[in-house]
N, C-alpha and C positions, 0 to 999 in steps of 0.2 A: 123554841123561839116561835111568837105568834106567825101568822101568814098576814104581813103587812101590805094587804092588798088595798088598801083603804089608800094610806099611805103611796104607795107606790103608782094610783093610778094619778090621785094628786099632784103629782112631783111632777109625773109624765105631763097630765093635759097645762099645769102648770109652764111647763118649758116651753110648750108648743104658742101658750100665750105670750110669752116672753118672746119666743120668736116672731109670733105678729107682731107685737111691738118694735121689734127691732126695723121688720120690714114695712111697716108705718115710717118712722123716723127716716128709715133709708130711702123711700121713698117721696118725702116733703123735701130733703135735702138733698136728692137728684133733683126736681121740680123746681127747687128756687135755686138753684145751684150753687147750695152752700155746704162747705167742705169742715166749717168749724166752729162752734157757738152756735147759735139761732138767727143769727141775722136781721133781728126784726120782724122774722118770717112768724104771724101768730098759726101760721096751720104745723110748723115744727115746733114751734112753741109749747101747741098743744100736745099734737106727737109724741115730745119729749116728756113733758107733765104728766100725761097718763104711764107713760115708761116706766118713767119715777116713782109715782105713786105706785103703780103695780111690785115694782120691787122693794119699796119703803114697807107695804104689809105683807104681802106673800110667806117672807119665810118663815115671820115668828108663825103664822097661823100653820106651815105646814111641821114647822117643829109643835106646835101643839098636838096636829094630827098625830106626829110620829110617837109622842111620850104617852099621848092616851090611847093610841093601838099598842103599845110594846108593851105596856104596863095591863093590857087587857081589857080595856076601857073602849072596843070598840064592839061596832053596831050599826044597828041603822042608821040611827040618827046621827052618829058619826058620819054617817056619807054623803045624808043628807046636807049636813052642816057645810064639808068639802064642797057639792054639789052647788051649795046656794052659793057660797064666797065664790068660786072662781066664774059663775053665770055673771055674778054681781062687777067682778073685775073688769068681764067682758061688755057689761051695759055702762060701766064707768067710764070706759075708755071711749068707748062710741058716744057718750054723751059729755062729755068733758070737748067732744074734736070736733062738735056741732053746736050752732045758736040756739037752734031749735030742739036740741032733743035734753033740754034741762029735766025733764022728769024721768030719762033712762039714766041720768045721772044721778040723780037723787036715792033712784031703787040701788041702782051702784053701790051707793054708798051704804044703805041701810041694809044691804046683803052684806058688807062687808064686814058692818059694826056688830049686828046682832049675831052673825055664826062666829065670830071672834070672842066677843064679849063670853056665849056660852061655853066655848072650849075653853076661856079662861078661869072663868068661874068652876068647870068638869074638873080642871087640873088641880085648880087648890084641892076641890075638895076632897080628888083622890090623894094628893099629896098627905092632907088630914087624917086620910084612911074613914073619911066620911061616906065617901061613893065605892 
């Protein structure tokens, strides 16, 4: 069985963003002190939006990671790729919960699309038996 470290470290720094998120959200709604919904509140509003969106891409990309490490498809640029997407999460969510930092959202996002997009495109083609 490979040494799914690539994987694993993923998962791990993964959670820990998940847990910021959490303590974002818990935080706007001790703040406006609302117990259920959004309230109107756009600062949990957004809190919650980056939440979401973080858990709406995260897993297909870390099951990508996982089926291109276990199948032996990994590498640098495998870590790379991990490496970029979860930075990319962390500038989305910080510029998604700010007026002003629309351009650390944007990088957000194009971290998110382009190391996705390649692990996509890695899998068919090992799936092909192309790579």
């Amino acid at each position: 069985m490979p040494d799914l470290h690539i994987t694993l470290l993923s998962a791990g720094i993964a959670a820990l963003i998940n847990l910021w998120h959490f303590w974002r959200c818990g935080r706007a709604r001790q703040k406006g002190s609302i117990a259920h919904g959004d309230g109107g509140d756009v600062s949990l509003q957004r809190a919650m939006r980056a939440h979401s969106n973080f858990t709406e891409y995260t897993p297909l990309f870390l099951l990508l990671v996982f089926v291109l490490e276990i199948t032996a498809h990994s590498g640098w640029l495998l870590g790379v790729a991990a490496g970029l997407f979860l930075i990319g999460r962390v500038f989305h969510a910080i510029g998604l919960n700010s007026d002003k930092a629309g351009m650390l959202r944007m990088i957000g996002m194009l971290c998110t699309l382009i190391p996705t997009l390649g692990l996509a495109i890695a899998a068919i083609l090992a799936g092909v038996k192309l790579i």
